[in-house]
N, C-alpha and C positions, 0 to 999 in steps of 0.2 A: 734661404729665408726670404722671404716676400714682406714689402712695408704696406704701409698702411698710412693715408694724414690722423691726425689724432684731432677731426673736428676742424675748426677756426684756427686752432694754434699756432699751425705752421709748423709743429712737430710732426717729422715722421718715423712712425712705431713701427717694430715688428708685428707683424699679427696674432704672432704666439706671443706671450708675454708670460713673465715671471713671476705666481702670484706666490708671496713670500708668506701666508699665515703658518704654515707648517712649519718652516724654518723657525720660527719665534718660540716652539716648545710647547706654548699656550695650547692645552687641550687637543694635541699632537701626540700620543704617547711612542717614544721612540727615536724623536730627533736627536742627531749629533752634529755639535758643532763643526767638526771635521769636514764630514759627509755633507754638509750645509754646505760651505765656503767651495767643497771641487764640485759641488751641484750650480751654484753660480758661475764659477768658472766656466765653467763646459757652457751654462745656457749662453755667455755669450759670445764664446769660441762655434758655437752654434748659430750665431747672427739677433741672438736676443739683446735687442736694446731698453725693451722697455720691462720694468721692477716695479711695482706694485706691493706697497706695503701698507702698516700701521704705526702711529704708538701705541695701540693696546697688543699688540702682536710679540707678546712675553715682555712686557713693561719696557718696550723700544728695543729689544731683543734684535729683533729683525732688521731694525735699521741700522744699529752696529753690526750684524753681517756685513752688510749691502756695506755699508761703511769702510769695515774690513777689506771686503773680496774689490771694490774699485777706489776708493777713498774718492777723490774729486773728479776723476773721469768725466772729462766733456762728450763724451760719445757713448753715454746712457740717457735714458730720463726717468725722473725716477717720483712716482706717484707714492703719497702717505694720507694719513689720516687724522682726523681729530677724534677721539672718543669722547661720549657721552658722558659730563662730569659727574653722573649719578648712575653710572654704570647699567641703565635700564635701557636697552636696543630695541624694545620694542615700542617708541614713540604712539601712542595718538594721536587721533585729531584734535587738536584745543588743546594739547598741554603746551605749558608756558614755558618757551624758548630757555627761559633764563634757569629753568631745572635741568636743561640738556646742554646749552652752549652759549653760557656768556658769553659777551666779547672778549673781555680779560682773560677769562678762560683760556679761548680759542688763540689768542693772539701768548700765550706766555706756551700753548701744547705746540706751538708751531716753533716760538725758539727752543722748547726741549730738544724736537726732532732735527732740528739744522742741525742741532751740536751732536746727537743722536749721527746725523749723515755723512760730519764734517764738512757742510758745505753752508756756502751763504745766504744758499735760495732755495726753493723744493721746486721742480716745476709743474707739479700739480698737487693741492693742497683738497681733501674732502672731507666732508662733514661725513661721519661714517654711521648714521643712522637720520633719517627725515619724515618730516610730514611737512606736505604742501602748505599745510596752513601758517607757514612761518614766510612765507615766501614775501608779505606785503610787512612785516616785521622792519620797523626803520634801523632796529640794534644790529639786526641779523647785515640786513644791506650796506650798514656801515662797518662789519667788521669783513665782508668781503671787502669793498673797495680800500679798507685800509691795511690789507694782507695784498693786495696787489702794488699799489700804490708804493710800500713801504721797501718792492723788490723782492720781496722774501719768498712769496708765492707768485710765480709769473701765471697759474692760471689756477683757477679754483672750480671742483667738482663737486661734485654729491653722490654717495655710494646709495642706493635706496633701499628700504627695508626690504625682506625677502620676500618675494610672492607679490609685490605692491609696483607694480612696473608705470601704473600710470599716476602715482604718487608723486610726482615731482614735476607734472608739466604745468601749472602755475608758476616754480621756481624758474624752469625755462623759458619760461613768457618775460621773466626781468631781463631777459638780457646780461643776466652776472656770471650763470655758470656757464662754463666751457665745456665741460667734463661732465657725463652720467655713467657709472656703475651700477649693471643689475643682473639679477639671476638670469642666465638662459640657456636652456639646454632642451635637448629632445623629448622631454619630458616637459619640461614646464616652457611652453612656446608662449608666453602671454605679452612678451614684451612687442611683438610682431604685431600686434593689435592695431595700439596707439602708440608706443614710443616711439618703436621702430621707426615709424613715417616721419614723425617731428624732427626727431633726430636730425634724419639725411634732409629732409628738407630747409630745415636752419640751422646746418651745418654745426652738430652739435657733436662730438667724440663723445664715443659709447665701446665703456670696454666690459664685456663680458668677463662675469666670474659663474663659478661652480659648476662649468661645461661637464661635468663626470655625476654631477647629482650627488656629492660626496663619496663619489667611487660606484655607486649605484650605478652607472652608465659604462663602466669599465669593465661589469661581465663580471669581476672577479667577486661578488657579491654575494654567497647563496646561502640558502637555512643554515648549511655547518659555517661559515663562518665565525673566527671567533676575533672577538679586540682585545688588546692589552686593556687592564684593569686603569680605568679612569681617561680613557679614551671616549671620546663624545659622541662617535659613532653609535657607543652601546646603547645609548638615546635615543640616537636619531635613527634609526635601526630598529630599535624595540619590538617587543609584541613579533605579530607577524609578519612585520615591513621587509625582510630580507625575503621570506618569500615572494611577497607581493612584487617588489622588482626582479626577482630571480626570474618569477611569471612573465612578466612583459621581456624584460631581454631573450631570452627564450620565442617568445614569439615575434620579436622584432627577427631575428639573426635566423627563426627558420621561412621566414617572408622574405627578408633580403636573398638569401641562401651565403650568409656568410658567416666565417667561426665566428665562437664567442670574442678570443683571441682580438679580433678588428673593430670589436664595438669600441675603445678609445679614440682609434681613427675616424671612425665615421663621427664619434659625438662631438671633436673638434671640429672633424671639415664641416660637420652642419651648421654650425655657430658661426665660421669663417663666409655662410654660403648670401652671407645679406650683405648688400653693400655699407648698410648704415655703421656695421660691426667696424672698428678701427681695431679691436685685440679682444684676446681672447687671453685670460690669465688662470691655468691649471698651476697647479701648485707641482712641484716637482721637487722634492728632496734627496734626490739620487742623480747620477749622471745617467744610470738608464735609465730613469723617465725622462731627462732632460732628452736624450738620443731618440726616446720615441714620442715625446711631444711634439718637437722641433720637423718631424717628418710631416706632416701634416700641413703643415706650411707650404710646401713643397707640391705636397700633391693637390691643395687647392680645393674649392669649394666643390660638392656635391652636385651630382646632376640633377635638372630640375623632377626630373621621373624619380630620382631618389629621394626630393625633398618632399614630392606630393604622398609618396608610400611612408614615411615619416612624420608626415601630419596628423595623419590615425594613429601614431603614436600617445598627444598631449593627453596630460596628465597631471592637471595642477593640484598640487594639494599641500598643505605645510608641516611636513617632518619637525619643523620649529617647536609647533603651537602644542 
């Protein structure tokens, strides 16, 4: 396992990282809490230090795992979140702060999740959905400095809406967040634009989530495809979306000339292959994805002749919307 700084922090992460929404139940159909706990295990018997959660992640579900599987463990770090008090993730511009994230709010969802973690402090705390327009927001600014200040959150991030990668660099201009979360994968390359640069240049930790495209990127995705009843994929999927990526992997893997089988490896290493990237958080509910995430680590970023045949890849569009 290869580290990574995690930004200004002074934390150093694994590059692969444990993203824990699946574990939480939430809109996961299929999780066991068994199969959870030796899925943890293993990722960090595998050199994974850094955890990546929610409290919306089965109503703190996920944090009493993480809870569970280390309890106080000084040799994790372990990222969570705040959810939206009006449960609406898809923010605007000009809606008003105080419908998404009181202070009070924010500051009583942060003691839920300590007692959620068992621990005193988080050491990365983010607002799990954003618009820049809150950035110059005085309520907003004072309840970061008073989650830091207070010990509880040694650093505070921002996870950013999907598809919206340069939505948050006003917030990064205050000088408060440490921490960015945002979609990137061989498919959706847009953070490479403008984040990416900001990032590495003011020293800003950026962990990648939904490296697989919601499995989309993992090959194993095709018209027969079928999800368990009430699984969110059947959504985001819908219509003729499983063709349509079925199409591109296909033409990705007979370009590369490689199996379907190593599209997971390649969609990790490409995400590992930017210096700005501190982690990379796949969800891994099994010890054998944990055994085949954590490989990837190992073998390291992509060559640059691989990353320029992967550019004709992009493909930004919102399975969300």
């Amino acid at each position: 396992m290869q580290y990574r700084a995690l930004g200004r922090t002074g934390l150093k992460v694994s590059d692969i990282g444990y993203g824990a929404w699946g574990i939480g139940k939430q809109m996961w159909v299929g999780a066991d809490d068994d199969e959870s706990l030796r899925s943890l295990k293993a990722a960090r018997e595998h050199g994974v230090n850094f955890f990546d959660t929610a409290l919306a992640y089965g109503d703190g579900h996920s944090e009493r795992l993480i809870n569970q599987a280390f309890g106080k463990s000084p040799e994790i770090v372990i990222a969570s979140k705040v959810p939206p008090i009006n449960n609406f993730w898809q923010v605007k511009p000009g809606d008003p702060l105080q419908n998404t994230f009181p202070k009070q709010y924010v500051l009583d969802c942060l003691d839920t999740t300590l007692k959620n973690l068992g621990r005193d402090r988080v050491d990365v705390y983010q607002f799990h959905t954003w618009t820049d327009t809150w950035a110059d927001n005085v309520e907003w600014q004072e309840t970061v400095r008073e989650m830091k200040q207070s010990g509880k959150a040694r650093f505070v991030g921002v996870s950013i809406q999907s598809h919206q990668p340069s939505n948050i660099l006003k917030g990064l201009a205050t000088g408060l967040v440490d921490t960015v979360q945002v979609v990137h994968n061989i498919f959706d390359q847009s953070p490479e634009d403008d984040l990416f640069p900001y990032c590495e240049k003011n020293n800003i930790g950026v962990i990648v989530r939904v490296p697989f495209d919601e499995g989309a990127l993992t090959g194993k995705i095709n018209p027969e495809t079928k999800f368990p009843d009430g699984d969110f994929r059947n959504t985001y999927f819908a219509g003729g979306r499983k063709h349509e990526v079925w199409d591109r992997i296909q033409a990705i893997t007979e370009e590369m000339d490689i199996d379907v089988a190593q599209m997971p490896e390649y969609a990790l290493r490409y995400c590992l292959s930017f210096p700005s990237v501190s982690t990379v958080i796949p969800g891994m509910r099994s010890e054998r994805h944990v055994e085949a995430n954590t490989k990837a680590s190992d073998l390291g970023p992509l060559p640059s002749e691989t990353i320029k045949v992967l550019h004709r890849y992009r493909w930004v569009r919102d399975y969300w919307a």
